[in-house]
N, C-alpha and C positions, 0 to 999 in steps of 0.2 A: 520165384517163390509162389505157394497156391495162395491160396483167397478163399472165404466165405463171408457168408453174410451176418453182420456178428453188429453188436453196439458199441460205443465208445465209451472212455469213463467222463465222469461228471466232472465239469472244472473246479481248479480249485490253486491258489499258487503256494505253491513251498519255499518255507523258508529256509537258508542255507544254515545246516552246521555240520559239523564233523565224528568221523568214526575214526577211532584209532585200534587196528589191528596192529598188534607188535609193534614195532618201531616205524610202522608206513601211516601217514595219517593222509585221510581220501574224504574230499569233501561232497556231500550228499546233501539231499533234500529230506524234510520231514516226511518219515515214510508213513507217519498214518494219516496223509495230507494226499488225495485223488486227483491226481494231475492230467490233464487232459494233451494226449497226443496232439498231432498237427490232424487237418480234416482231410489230410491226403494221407493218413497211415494206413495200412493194409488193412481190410475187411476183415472183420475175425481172429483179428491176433490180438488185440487188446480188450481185456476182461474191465468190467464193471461189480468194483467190491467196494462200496463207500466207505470210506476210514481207511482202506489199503490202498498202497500205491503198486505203480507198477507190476500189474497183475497179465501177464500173459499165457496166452496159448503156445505151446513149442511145435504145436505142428503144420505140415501141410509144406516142410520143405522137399525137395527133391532130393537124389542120393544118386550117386553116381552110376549105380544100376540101374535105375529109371525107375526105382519105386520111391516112395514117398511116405514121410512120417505122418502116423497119424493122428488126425484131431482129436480134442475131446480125451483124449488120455491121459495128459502130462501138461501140469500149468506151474508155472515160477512166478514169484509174487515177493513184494517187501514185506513186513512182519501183519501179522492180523490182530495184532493185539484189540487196534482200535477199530475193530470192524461197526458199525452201525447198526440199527435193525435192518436198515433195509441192505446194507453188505452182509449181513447175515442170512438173509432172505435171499441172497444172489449168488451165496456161499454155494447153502443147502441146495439150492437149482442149477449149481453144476454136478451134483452126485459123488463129489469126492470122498471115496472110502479111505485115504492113506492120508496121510500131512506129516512131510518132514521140516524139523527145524533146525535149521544148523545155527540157530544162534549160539553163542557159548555160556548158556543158563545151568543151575546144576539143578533144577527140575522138571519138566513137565506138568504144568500146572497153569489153569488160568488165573491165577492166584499170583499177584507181585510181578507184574508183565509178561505172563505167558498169551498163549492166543486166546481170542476172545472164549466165551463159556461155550459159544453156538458149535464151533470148530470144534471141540469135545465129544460134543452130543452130535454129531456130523459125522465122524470119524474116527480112526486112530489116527491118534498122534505119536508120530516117534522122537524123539529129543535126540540127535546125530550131532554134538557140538563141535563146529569148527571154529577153535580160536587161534592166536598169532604162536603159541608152540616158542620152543626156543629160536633166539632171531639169530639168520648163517647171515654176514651180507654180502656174503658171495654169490646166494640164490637169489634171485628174482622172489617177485612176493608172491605172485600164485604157484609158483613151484615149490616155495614153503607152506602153502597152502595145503597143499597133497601130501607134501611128504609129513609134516607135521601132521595130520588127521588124515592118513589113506583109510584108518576104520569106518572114519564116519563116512567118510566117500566108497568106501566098500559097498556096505552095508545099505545106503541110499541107495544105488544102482543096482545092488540085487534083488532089492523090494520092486523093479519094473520088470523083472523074468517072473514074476507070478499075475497073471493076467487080472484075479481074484483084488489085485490092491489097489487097481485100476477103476476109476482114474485119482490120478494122484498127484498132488500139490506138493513141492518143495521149498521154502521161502531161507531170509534169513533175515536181517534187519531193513535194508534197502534193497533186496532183490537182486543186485547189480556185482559185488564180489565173489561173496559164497556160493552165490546162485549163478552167478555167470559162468565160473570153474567148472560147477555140476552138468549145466546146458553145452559148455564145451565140450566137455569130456564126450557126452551122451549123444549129441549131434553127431562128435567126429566117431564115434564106435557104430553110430544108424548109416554112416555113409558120408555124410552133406560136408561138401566141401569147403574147404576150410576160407574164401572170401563171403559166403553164406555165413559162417559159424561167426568171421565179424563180424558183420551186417547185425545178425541180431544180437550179438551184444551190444554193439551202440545202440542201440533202442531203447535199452536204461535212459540215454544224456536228452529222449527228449521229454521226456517225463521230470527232471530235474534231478536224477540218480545219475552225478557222473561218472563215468567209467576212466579207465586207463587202459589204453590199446597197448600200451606199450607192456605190458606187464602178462598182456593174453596172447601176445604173439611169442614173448618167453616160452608161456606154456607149453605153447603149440611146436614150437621149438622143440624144445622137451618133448614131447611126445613123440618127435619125429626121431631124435638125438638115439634116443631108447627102442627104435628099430620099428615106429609105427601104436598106434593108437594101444592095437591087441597086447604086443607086448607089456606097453607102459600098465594100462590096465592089470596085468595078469602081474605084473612087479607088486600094486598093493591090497594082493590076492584076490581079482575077481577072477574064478576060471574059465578056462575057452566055453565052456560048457554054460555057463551063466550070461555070458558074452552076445552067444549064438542064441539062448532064448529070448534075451531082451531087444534082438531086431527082430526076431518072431513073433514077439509080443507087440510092436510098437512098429512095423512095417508093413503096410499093403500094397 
Protein backbone atom coordinates (compact mmCIF):
# COMPACT_ATOMS: atom_id res chain seq x y z
CA UNK A 1 0.00 0.00 0.00
CA UNK A 2 1.58 3.80 -0.58
CA UNK A 3 1.97 6.08 2.40
CA UNK A 4 2.15 9.81 3.08
CA UNK A 5 2.65 11.88 5.68
CA UNK A 6 -0.74 12.76 7.08
CA UNK A 7 -2.16 13.24 11.03
CA UNK A 8 -4.27 11.06 12.99
CA UNK A 9 -7.70 11.44 14.36
CA UNK A 10 -8.11 12.69 17.89
CA UNK A 11 -9.27 9.95 20.61
CA UNK A 12 -12.24 9.36 21.67
CA UNK A 13 -14.27 5.86 22.58
CA UNK A 14 -17.47 4.80 21.05
CA UNK A 15 -20.13 3.55 22.17
CA UNK A 16 -21.84 0.44 20.73
CA UNK A 17 -25.26 0.47 19.04
CA UNK A 18 -26.95 -0.72 16.14
CA UNK A 19 -28.02 0.06 12.52
CA UNK A 20 -30.72 -1.95 11.00
CA UNK A 21 -30.75 -2.08 7.19
CA UNK A 22 -33.69 -4.26 6.06
CA UNK A 23 -33.71 -7.34 7.96
CA UNK A 24 -29.65 -7.41 8.72
CA UNK A 25 -28.85 -5.70 11.92
CA UNK A 26 -24.78 -4.73 12.05
CA UNK A 27 -23.56 -3.34 15.15
CA UNK A 28 -21.44 -0.02 14.99
CA UNK A 29 -19.88 2.60 16.84
CA UNK A 30 -21.21 6.14 17.44
CA UNK A 31 -20.23 7.70 14.32
CA UNK A 32 -20.24 11.23 15.41
CA UNK A 33 -17.59 9.93 18.11
CA UNK A 34 -13.56 10.33 16.50
CA UNK A 35 -11.97 7.16 17.14
CA UNK A 36 -8.53 7.08 17.00
CA UNK A 37 -6.72 4.23 14.75
CA UNK A 38 -3.85 2.13 16.32
CA UNK A 39 -0.19 4.48 16.10
CA UNK A 40 0.98 1.81 13.54
CA UNK A 41 -1.96 2.77 11.01
CA UNK A 42 -0.63 3.87 7.72
CA UNK A 43 0.54 7.60 7.18
CA UNK A 44 -2.10 9.38 5.32
CA UNK A 45 -5.00 7.26 5.16
CA UNK A 46 -6.80 8.36 8.22
CA UNK A 47 -8.48 11.98 8.14
CA UNK A 48 -9.02 14.27 11.09
CA UNK A 49 -12.72 15.59 11.07
CA UNK A 50 -13.79 16.01 14.97
CA UNK A 51 -17.41 14.99 15.52
CA UNK A 52 -16.89 12.46 12.38
CA UNK A 53 -15.59 9.09 12.51
CA UNK A 54 -13.89 7.06 10.26
CA UNK A 55 -12.78 9.52 7.82
CA UNK A 56 -10.44 8.15 5.19
CA UNK A 57 -8.38 8.78 2.27
CA UNK A 58 -9.05 5.89 -0.67
CA UNK A 59 -5.81 6.47 -2.06
CA UNK A 60 -2.22 5.67 -2.75
CA UNK A 61 -3.17 2.00 -3.48
CA UNK A 62 -1.38 0.06 -6.19
CA UNK A 63 -3.37 -1.55 -9.36
CA UNK A 64 -2.36 -4.30 -11.19
CA UNK A 65 -0.89 -2.29 -13.93
CA UNK A 66 1.62 -0.54 -11.78
CA UNK A 67 -0.28 2.57 -11.44
CA UNK A 68 -1.75 3.93 -8.51
CA UNK A 69 -4.84 5.63 -7.12
CA UNK A 70 -4.61 8.91 -6.37
CA UNK A 71 -4.55 10.96 -3.21
CA UNK A 72 -6.40 13.81 -2.08
CA UNK A 73 -9.29 12.98 -4.51
CA UNK A 74 -11.81 10.60 -2.98
CA UNK A 75 -12.36 10.40 0.99
CA UNK A 76 -15.15 7.92 2.68
CA UNK A 77 -16.29 8.99 6.09
CA UNK A 78 -19.24 8.09 8.73
CA UNK A 79 -22.02 10.84 8.57
CA UNK A 80 -20.92 14.63 9.37
CA UNK A 81 -23.66 15.58 10.92
CA UNK A 82 -21.74 16.25 14.15
CA UNK A 83 -18.80 17.89 12.76
CA UNK A 84 -17.32 20.44 15.15
CA UNK A 85 -15.71 23.84 14.47
CA UNK A 86 -12.71 22.58 14.34
CA UNK A 87 -14.00 19.41 12.06
CA UNK A 88 -15.33 22.00 10.07
CA UNK A 89 -12.21 23.92 9.99
CA UNK A 90 -10.47 20.33 8.66
CA UNK A 91 -13.45 19.85 6.43
CA UNK A 92 -13.05 23.14 4.46
CA UNK A 93 -8.83 22.28 4.44
CA UNK A 94 -9.49 19.33 2.43
CA UNK A 95 -11.07 21.39 -0.55
CA UNK A 96 -13.97 19.07 -1.03
CA UNK A 97 -16.13 20.35 -3.98
CA UNK A 98 -18.68 17.14 -4.00
CA UNK A 99 -20.29 15.28 -0.88
CA UNK A 100 -22.39 12.28 -1.30
CA UNK A 101 -24.68 10.82 1.17
CA UNK A 102 -26.18 7.73 0.94
CA UNK A 103 -27.94 7.85 3.91
CA UNK A 104 -31.71 6.95 3.30
CA UNK A 105 -33.02 10.71 4.24
CA UNK A 106 -35.80 12.06 2.00
CA UNK A 107 -33.87 15.64 2.13
CA UNK A 108 -30.89 17.19 1.75
CA UNK A 109 -30.61 19.57 4.34
CA UNK A 110 -28.63 20.50 7.36
CA UNK A 111 -31.83 20.77 9.09
CA UNK A 112 -33.17 17.44 11.28
CA UNK A 113 -29.82 15.45 10.84
CA UNK A 114 -28.46 16.26 7.70
CA UNK A 115 -24.56 17.27 7.34
CA UNK A 116 -23.31 19.81 9.40
CA UNK A 117 -24.25 23.67 7.86
CA UNK A 118 -20.23 24.08 7.23
CA UNK A 119 -20.43 20.89 4.46
CA UNK A 120 -23.15 23.06 2.71
CA UNK A 121 -21.34 26.23 2.51
CA UNK A 122 -18.25 23.78 1.44
CA UNK A 123 -19.78 22.14 -1.18
CA UNK A 124 -22.36 20.34 -3.15
CA UNK A 125 -24.21 17.94 -1.62
CA UNK A 126 -25.96 15.24 -3.42
CA UNK A 127 -28.50 13.02 -1.33
CA UNK A 128 -27.96 9.26 -3.35
CA UNK A 129 -30.10 7.19 -0.60
CA UNK A 130 -29.24 3.74 -0.14
CA UNK A 131 -31.68 1.95 1.99
CA UNK A 132 -32.61 -2.04 2.70
CA UNK A 133 -35.10 -1.93 -0.56
CA UNK A 134 -37.20 -5.22 -0.56
CA UNK A 135 -35.53 -8.05 1.56
CA UNK A 136 -34.67 -11.40 -1.24
CA UNK A 137 -32.86 -13.91 1.53
CA UNK A 138 -31.54 -15.68 -0.98
CA UNK A 139 -29.07 -12.61 -1.80
CA UNK A 140 -26.33 -11.70 0.39
CA UNK A 141 -26.82 -8.11 2.06
CA UNK A 142 -24.45 -6.04 0.01
CA UNK A 143 -25.73 -7.66 -3.29
CA UNK A 144 -29.02 -6.27 -2.08
CA UNK A 145 -27.39 -3.41 -1.57
CA UNK A 146 -26.69 -2.73 -5.36
CA UNK A 147 -29.28 -4.34 -6.69
CA UNK A 148 -31.92 -2.56 -4.57
CA UNK A 149 -30.19 1.30 -5.16
CA UNK A 150 -27.82 0.64 -8.54
CA UNK A 151 -29.22 4.49 -9.20
CA UNK A 152 -27.68 5.80 -6.32
CA UNK A 153 -24.62 3.73 -6.85
CA UNK A 154 -24.78 4.79 -10.50
CA UNK A 155 -24.95 8.06 -10.15
CA UNK A 156 -22.17 8.24 -7.15
CA UNK A 157 -19.53 6.75 -9.42
CA UNK A 158 -20.20 8.84 -12.47
CA UNK A 159 -19.83 12.12 -10.33
CA UNK A 160 -15.75 10.76 -10.12
CA UNK A 161 -15.54 10.77 -14.34
CA UNK A 162 -15.64 14.67 -14.06
CA UNK A 163 -12.52 15.73 -12.63
CA UNK A 164 -14.38 19.46 -11.80
CA UNK A 165 -16.25 17.35 -8.55
CA UNK A 166 -12.98 16.42 -7.37
CA UNK A 167 -12.09 15.97 -4.62
CA UNK A 168 -14.87 14.27 -3.23
CA UNK A 169 -16.37 12.87 -0.01
CA UNK A 170 -18.87 10.03 0.00
CA UNK A 171 -20.11 8.98 3.53
CA UNK A 172 -23.25 7.26 5.04
CA UNK A 173 -23.90 6.80 8.65
CA UNK A 174 -20.82 4.66 9.86
CA UNK A 175 -18.71 4.83 6.86
CA UNK A 176 -18.29 1.04 6.94
CA UNK A 177 -21.64 -0.46 4.85
CA UNK A 178 -22.72 1.96 2.14
CA UNK A 179 -19.54 3.27 2.03
CA UNK A 180 -17.63 0.26 1.91
CA UNK A 181 -19.89 -1.31 -1.32
CA UNK A 182 -19.01 2.24 -2.98
CA UNK A 183 -14.93 1.77 -2.06
CA UNK A 184 -15.36 -1.83 -3.29
CA UNK A 185 -16.88 -1.38 -6.22
CA UNK A 186 -14.37 1.80 -7.14
CA UNK A 187 -11.17 0.26 -6.04
CA UNK A 188 -12.12 -3.13 -8.01
CA UNK A 189 -12.93 -0.91 -11.39
CA UNK A 190 -9.21 1.46 -10.57
CA UNK A 191 -7.48 -1.94 -10.70
CA UNK A 192 -6.50 -2.84 -6.88
CA UNK A 193 -6.74 -6.32 -6.14
CA UNK A 194 -9.13 -7.76 -4.49
CA UNK A 195 -6.91 -9.03 -0.87
CA UNK A 196 -6.08 -4.93 -1.06
CA UNK A 197 -9.87 -4.05 -1.46
CA UNK A 198 -10.30 -6.20 1.99
CA UNK A 199 -7.69 -4.95 3.78
CA UNK A 200 -9.19 -1.62 3.50
CA UNK A 201 -12.50 -2.47 4.36
CA UNK A 202 -11.43 -3.81 7.59
CA UNK A 203 -10.09 -0.69 8.62
CA UNK A 204 -13.71 0.47 9.47
CA UNK A 205 -13.33 -2.50 12.78
CA UNK A 206 -10.37 -0.43 14.11
CA UNK A 207 -12.10 2.60 14.54
CA UNK A 208 -15.07 0.79 16.16
CA UNK A 209 -17.32 0.56 12.82
CA UNK A 210 -17.54 -3.27 12.51
CA UNK A 211 -17.67 -4.72 9.40
CA UNK A 212 -18.71 -8.15 7.84
CA UNK A 213 -16.29 -9.72 5.50
CA UNK A 214 -18.41 -12.12 4.99
CA UNK A 215 -20.95 -10.31 3.24
CA UNK A 216 -17.97 -8.25 0.97
CA UNK A 217 -16.56 -11.27 -0.29
CA UNK A 218 -20.47 -12.06 -1.51
CA UNK A 219 -20.07 -8.97 -3.36
CA UNK A 220 -16.96 -9.55 -4.80
CA UNK A 221 -18.20 -12.85 -5.66
CA UNK A 222 -20.84 -11.26 -7.56
CA UNK A 223 -18.83 -9.20 -9.45
CA UNK A 224 -16.82 -11.93 -10.57
CA UNK A 225 -20.27 -14.43 -11.10
CA UNK A 226 -21.40 -11.48 -13.59
CA UNK A 227 -18.21 -11.82 -15.92
CA UNK A 228 -15.92 -9.17 -14.03
CA UNK A 229 -16.05 -5.91 -12.34
CA UNK A 230 -16.81 -3.96 -16.04
CA UNK A 231 -19.64 -5.90 -16.76
CA UNK A 232 -21.34 -5.97 -13.26
CA UNK A 233 -20.87 -2.15 -13.40
CA UNK A 234 -22.22 -1.62 -16.96
CA UNK A 235 -25.41 -4.22 -15.52
CA UNK A 236 -26.53 -0.93 -13.29
CA UNK A 237 -25.87 1.29 -16.13
CA UNK A 238 -22.59 2.79 -15.73
CA UNK A 239 -21.02 2.77 -19.44
CA UNK A 240 -17.70 1.60 -20.63
CA UNK A 241 -17.17 5.09 -21.43
CA UNK A 242 -17.88 6.61 -17.89
CA UNK A 243 -15.88 3.45 -16.54
CA UNK A 244 -12.75 4.33 -18.66
CA UNK A 245 -12.95 8.18 -17.46
CA UNK A 246 -13.06 7.45 -13.89
CA UNK A 247 -9.55 5.59 -13.96
CA UNK A 248 -8.52 8.62 -16.06
CA UNK A 249 -9.57 10.64 -13.59
CA UNK A 250 -8.50 8.91 -10.44
CA UNK A 251 -5.16 7.08 -11.76
CA UNK A 252 -1.49 8.21 -12.21
Amino acid sequence: MGSRSGRLVQVCVAAGVSLVYGCAIVPVGDPTVTVRPPADAEPGRWVILDGANNTRDIGGYLTRDGRRVRWGAVYRSGELEGLTPAGCEAFRALGIRRVVDFRNRLASSPLFGGDALCVFEAATVDLLPVGGGDNDPTLPAYVQFVRNNADSYRRALSLLAEPGNLPLLYHCAAGKDRSGVMTALLLTLLGVDRETVMQDYGLSDLVGATTNPQAMIDLLDEVDRQGGIEAYLAGIGLSPATQAAIRDTLLE
